[in-house]
N, C-alpha and C positions, 0 to 999 in steps of 0.2 A: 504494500500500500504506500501511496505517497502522501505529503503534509507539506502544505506551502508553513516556510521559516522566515521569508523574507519578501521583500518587493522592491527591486532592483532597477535602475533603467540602463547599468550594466553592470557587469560583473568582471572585477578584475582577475579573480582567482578563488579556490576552492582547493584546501591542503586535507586531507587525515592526518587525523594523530598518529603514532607508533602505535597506540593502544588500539587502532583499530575499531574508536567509536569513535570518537568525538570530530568535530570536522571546523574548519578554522575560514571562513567566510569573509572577504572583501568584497567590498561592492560600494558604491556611491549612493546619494541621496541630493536631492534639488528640491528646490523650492515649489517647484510644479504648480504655478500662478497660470491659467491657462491664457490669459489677456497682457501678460508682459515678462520679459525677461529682463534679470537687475543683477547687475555687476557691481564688484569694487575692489575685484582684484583682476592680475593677467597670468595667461590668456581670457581672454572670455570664450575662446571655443579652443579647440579641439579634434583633429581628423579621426574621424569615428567616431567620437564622444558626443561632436553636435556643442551646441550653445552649453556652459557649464552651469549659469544660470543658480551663481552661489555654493554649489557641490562642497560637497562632505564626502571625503570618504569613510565608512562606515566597515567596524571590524567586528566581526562576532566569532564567539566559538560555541556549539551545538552540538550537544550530548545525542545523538541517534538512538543508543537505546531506551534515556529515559522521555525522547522526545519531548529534550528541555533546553533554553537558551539560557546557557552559565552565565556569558561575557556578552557584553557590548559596549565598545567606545567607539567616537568621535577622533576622526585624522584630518590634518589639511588634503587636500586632491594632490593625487599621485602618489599620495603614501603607501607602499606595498608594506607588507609580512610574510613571514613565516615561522613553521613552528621550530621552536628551541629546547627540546624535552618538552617538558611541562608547561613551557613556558613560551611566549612570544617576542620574537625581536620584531620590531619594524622600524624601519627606513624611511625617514619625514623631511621631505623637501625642503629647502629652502628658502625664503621669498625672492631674494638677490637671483638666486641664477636652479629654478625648480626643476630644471632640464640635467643639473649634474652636481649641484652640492644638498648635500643630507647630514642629518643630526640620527644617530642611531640610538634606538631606545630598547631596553628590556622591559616587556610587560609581563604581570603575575600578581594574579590575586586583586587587580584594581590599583595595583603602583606601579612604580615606573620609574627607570632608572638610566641614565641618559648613558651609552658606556665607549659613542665617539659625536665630536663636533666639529661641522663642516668640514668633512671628506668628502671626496670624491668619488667613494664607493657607495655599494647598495648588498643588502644581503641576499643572497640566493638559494643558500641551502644548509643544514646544519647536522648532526650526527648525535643532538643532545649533550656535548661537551663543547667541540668548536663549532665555530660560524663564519661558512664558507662568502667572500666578498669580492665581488667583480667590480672593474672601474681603475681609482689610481686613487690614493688619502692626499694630495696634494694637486687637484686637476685643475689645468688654467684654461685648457680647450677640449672642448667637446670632441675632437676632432684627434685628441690622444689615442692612443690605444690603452683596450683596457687589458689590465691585467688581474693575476686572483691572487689572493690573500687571504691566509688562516688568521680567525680573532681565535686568540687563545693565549689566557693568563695575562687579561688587559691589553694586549696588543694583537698590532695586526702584525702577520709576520710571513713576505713577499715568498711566492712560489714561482711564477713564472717572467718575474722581470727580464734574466738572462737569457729566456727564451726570444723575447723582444718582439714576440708578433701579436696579434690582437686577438681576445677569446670570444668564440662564437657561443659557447654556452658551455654549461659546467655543474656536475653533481659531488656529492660525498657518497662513498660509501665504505663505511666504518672509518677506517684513517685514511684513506687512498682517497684522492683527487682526481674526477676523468672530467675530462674537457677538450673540446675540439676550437680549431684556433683557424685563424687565416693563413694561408701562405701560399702567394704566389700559383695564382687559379685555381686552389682546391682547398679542402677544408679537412683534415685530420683528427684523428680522435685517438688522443691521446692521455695519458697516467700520470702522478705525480706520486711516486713510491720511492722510499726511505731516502725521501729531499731531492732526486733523480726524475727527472722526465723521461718518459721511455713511449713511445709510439708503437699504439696498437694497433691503429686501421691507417697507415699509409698509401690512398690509391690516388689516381689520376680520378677523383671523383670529391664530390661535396658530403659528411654527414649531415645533415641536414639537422635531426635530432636525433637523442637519445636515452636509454635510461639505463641503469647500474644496478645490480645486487647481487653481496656475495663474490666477487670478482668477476661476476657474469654480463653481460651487455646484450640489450638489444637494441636496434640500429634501423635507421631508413636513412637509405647511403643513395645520391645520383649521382649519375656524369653526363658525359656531354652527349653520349647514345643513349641513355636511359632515364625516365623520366621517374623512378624512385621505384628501389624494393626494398624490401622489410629481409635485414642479415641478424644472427647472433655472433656472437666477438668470446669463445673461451678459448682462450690461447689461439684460437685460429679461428680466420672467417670463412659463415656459413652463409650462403644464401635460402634463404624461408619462404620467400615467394617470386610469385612470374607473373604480377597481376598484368603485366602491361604485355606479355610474351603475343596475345594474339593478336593483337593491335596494331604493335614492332613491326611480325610477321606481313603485313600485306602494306609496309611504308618503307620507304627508304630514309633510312636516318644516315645522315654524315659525321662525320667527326669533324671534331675541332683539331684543324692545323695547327701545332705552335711554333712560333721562331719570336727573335727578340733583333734590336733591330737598336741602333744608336741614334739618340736623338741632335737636334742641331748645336748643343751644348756640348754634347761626348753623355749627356745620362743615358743608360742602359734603359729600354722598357720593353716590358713584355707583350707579346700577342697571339694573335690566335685567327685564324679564317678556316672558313665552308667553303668548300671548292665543290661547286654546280657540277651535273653534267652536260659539257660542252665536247660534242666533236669537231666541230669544224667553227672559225669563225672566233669571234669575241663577246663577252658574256658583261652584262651594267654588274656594277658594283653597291651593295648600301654598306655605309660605313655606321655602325651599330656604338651608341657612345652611353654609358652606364650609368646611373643617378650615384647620389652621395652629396658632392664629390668622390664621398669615403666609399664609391662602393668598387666591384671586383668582378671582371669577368674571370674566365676561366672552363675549367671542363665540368657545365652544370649544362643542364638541357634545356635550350632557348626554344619553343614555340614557333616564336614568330621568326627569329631566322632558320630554323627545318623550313617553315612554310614556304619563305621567300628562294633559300635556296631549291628544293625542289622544283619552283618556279623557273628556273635558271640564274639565280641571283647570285655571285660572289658574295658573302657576309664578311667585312671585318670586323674584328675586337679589338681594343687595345686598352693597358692599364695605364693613362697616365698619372705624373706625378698628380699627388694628391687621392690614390686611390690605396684599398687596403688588402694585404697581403706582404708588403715590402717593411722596410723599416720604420719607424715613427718620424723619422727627419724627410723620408719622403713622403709619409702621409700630408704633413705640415707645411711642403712648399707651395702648396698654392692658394695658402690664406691671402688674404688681398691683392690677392694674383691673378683670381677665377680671370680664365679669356686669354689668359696669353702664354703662359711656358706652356701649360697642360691644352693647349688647343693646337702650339706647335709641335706637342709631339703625337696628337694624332694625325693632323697633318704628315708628320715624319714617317707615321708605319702606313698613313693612303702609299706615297710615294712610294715603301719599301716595295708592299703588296704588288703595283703595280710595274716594279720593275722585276719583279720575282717569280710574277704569273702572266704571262704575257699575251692570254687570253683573256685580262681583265681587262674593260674598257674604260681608259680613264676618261674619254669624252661622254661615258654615260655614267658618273658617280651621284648615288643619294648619302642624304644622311637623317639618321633617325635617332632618338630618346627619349626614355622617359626624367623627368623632374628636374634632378641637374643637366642631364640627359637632355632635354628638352629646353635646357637654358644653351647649350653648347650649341642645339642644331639652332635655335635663333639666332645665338652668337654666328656660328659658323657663315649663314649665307649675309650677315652683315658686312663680315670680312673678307671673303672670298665670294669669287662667282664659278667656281670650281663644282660644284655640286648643282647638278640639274633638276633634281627633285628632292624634298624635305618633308621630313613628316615631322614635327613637335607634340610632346603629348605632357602635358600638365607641368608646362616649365614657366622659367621669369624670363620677362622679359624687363623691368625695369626693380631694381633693387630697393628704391627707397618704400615704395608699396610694398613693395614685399615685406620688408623691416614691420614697416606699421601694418600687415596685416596677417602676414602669417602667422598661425600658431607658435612658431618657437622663433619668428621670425628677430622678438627683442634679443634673442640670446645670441642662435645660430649663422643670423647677417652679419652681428656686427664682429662676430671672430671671421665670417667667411668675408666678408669685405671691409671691414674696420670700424672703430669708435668713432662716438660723434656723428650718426649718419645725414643729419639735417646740416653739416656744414663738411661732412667728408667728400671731396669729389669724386672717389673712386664708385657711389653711389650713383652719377650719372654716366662716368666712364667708362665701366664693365656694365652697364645695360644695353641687352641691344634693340631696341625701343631709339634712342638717337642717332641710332646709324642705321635707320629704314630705309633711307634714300641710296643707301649703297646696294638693297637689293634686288637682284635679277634671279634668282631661282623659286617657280612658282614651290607655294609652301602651303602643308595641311597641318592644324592645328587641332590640336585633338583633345578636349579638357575634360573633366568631372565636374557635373554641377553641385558636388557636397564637398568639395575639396577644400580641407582647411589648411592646409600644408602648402602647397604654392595656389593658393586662391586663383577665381576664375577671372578676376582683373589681369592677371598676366596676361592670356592668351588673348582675352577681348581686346585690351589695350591696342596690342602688337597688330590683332587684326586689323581693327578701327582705322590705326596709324596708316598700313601697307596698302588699305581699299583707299583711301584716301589720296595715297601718294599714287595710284595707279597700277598697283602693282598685282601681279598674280596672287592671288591668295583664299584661303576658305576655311571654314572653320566647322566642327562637331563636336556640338557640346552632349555630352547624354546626361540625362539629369538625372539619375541614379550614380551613385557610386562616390567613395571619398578617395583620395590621394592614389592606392595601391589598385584602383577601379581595373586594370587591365589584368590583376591577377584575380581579387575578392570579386568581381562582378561575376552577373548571375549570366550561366551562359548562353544567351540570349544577345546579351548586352556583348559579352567577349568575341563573339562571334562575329558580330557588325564591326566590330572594332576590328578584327583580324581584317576581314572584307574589304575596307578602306583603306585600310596600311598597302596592304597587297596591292590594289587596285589602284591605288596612287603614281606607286611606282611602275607597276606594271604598265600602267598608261602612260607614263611623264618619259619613261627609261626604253621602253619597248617599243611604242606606239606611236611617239612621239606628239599625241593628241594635247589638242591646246583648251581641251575643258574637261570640267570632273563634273559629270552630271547624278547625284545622291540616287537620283530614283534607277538609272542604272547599276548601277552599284549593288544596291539593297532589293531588286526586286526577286520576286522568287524566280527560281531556280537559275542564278545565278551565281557558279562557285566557283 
């Protein structure tokens, strides 16, 4: 039988106890005024979350057998926990910067004992003696890597700083630390046993997640052929399923090419291409550029370049500076930089690609991204006329709205383009919103109408700007979906979105056709 415990308008998390009853409940609470929404803190919203609308987050812990609510208190929003034995640690934001500094507290019994302030860590997981902490106790940029840390005996005490790469998530079990990390296009899952790091799951692949007990692991691991199966990890890997084996079976999946390639400074960067099948002739190119800044291609399974390559598309990738995988001094070089090193050295691997494959056509290159992704290909046909077709999808175009409206945009603009933004000019500089009259590549802009993360004023802006100036351009908005809309959308919605992408180029790069007409596009049976 079930029993409503609570009424949520989300829920951040839901932990058991070791005991096996009791179960440990986050979740938020709002004002729910149906005629107005009332702020007096930031953000006022949130991608996914919606208008916050005064939000509490709210902690409980709930006895299951006696179908009785022990605990409940009151947290500022964003406050996570978890259990600590008996007892509760949570991680309580900041007001100065709630995106990465926290006050950690021990709860028990109705008190509360505060046992770090203003770190840079968050708690994640705990063994009933330590308490396991992702992040840095000392963080000036969000854009750091984070690393894990045992709290034990007052202090925290570093595990994987020598390792020097960034954690992609991480459990306890008993004394052993497993955690998978970034490095250089794939994602590992690895151990922290008697102070030693030792790699468990080294593959040309991503774990994705996973969970631990007993020395035992189970795993949902992709690559750049497989779009996820479920392996166990006891001393050796096992794969457990073949969900995708029929599906595989009647498509052709490519692999990701990799070489690395010298930028116009001498920095080293990494890449990767889908090489089409071409027999005869020369194949268009889209050049595939990644959000973050901080994020990573590599050998994880891209969708939308399988689709486009099968099409005949050449797909590049490339990590540039400022992406993760690499060191932290390369993650950090392209703070108020965005637009210029890290755009020349995707430039640098178009160049390599196309002196490397000589069936790539450099007279028919696209480019496409999502977020930051989406900021480059705006940037890109601002500064080049090099690329013939563009697809943008839920990126900035101008920085200083961005600041004033993004969700994290007080925090994360002004490390990604500098302090002071209402008298900083790299705020008009790195937008490419001022330099619209440099464009000649007709361009699709592609946004989410619940996007609180790069708001829909970016791409409307940029369009507004571009129809104005005369220039080719067009826009689709879907009005479902917040920021991650081309993965979480309902597939309906991901569908029409693939259709367009394809079909952009297909027709700008192929066809050489001088219009995008929607109801073509989207009508039935048309794939």
């Amino acid at each position: 039988s079930s029993r409503k415990i609570g009424e949520f308008k989300f829920l951040r998390s839901v932990e058991w106890c070791s005991d096996d009853r009791r179960l440990l409940i986050v979740g938020f609470k709002r004002r729910g005024d149906d005629d107005l929404i009332f702020e007096d803190d930031v953000p006022a919203w949130f991608d996914r979350l919606g208008f916050f609308d005064g939000e509490k987050v709210k902690i409980l812990v709930y006895d299951t057998e006696a179908e009785a609510l022990l605990e409940e208190f009151e947290a500022p929003r964003f406050t996570s926990a978890i259990w600590h034995g008996d007892k509760i640690v949570y991680s309580q934001p900041r007001k100065e910067n709630p995106l990465m500094l926290r006050d950690i507290y021990l709860y028990e019994d109705g008190k509360t004992e505060k046992l770090l302030e203003n770190v840079g860590v968050e708690a994640v997981d705990s063994n009933g003696k330590d308490i396991l902490f992702v992040g840095r106790p000392e963080r000036k940029y969000l854009s750091q890597h984070r690393y894990l840390y045992l709290y034990r005996e007052g202090e925290l005490k570093p595990l994987t700083e020598e390792l020097g790469l960034s954690t992609y998530d991480a459990k306890l079990d008993g004394n052993d630390v497993y955690f998978s990390f970034l490095e250089a296009g794939k994602v590992p899952l690895a151990r922290v046993w008697n102070k030693k790091i030792e790699r468990l799951v080294d593959e040309k692949a991503w774990v994705t997640s996973f969970d631990v007990e007993n020395g035992k692991a189970a795993l949902i691991m992709m690559s750049d052929t497989s779009p996820g199966e479920v392996y166990a990890w006891d001393g050796s890997l096992k794969q457990l399923t073949s969900y995708n084996e029929k599906i595989l079976a009647k498509l052709k999946v490519r692999r990701h090419r990799h070489f690395k390639y010298k930028s116009f400074d001498g920095t080293e960067i990494e890449g990767w291409y889908i090489k089409p099948d071409v027999e005869e002739g020369k194949a268009p190119v889209v050049v595939f550029v990644h959000g973050g800044p901080k994020g990573m291609y590599g050998y994880r399974f891209d969708y939308m370049a399988q689709l486009l390559a099968d099409r005949g598309f050449y797909i590049l990738f490339t990590n540039p500076r400022g992406s993760n995988g690499y060191s932290e001094e390369f993650a950090l070089k392209v703070l108020n930089r965005t637009g210029l090193e890290d755009f020349k050295d995707i430039m640098e691997g178009l160049r390599w690609l196309l002196e490397n494959e000589p069936q790539a056509d450099g007279d028919r290159v696209g480019i496409t991204g999502i977020s930051y992704g989406g900021f480059m290909t705006n940037w890109a046909v601002t500064q080049t006329d090099a690329f013939k077709a563009a697809v943008s999808e839920n990126g900035i175009s101008y920085w200083l709205t961005s600041y004033a409206f993004s969700d994290i945009g007080l925090w994360f603009d002004k490390e990604v383009i500098g302090d002071d933004p209402l008298r900083n000019e790299n705020y008009r500089k790195l937008s490419p919103l001022f330099y619209a009259e440099n464009v000649k590549t007709p361009i699709l802009l592609i946004h989410s109408l619940e996007d609180y993360r790069c708001p829909l004023d970016q791409s409307l802006m940029f369009y507004h700007v571009l129809k104005d100036l005369g220039k080719e351009a067009y826009i689709a908005i879907f009005k479902q979906g917040a920021h991650g809309h081309s993965i979480t959308g309902k597939p309906r919605h991901r569908m029409k979105r693939y259709k367009l992408i394809a079909e952009f180029f297909e027709r700008k790069l192929v066809k050489g056709e001088k219009e995008f007409k929607i109801e073509e596009i989207l009508k039935p049976g048309n794939k």
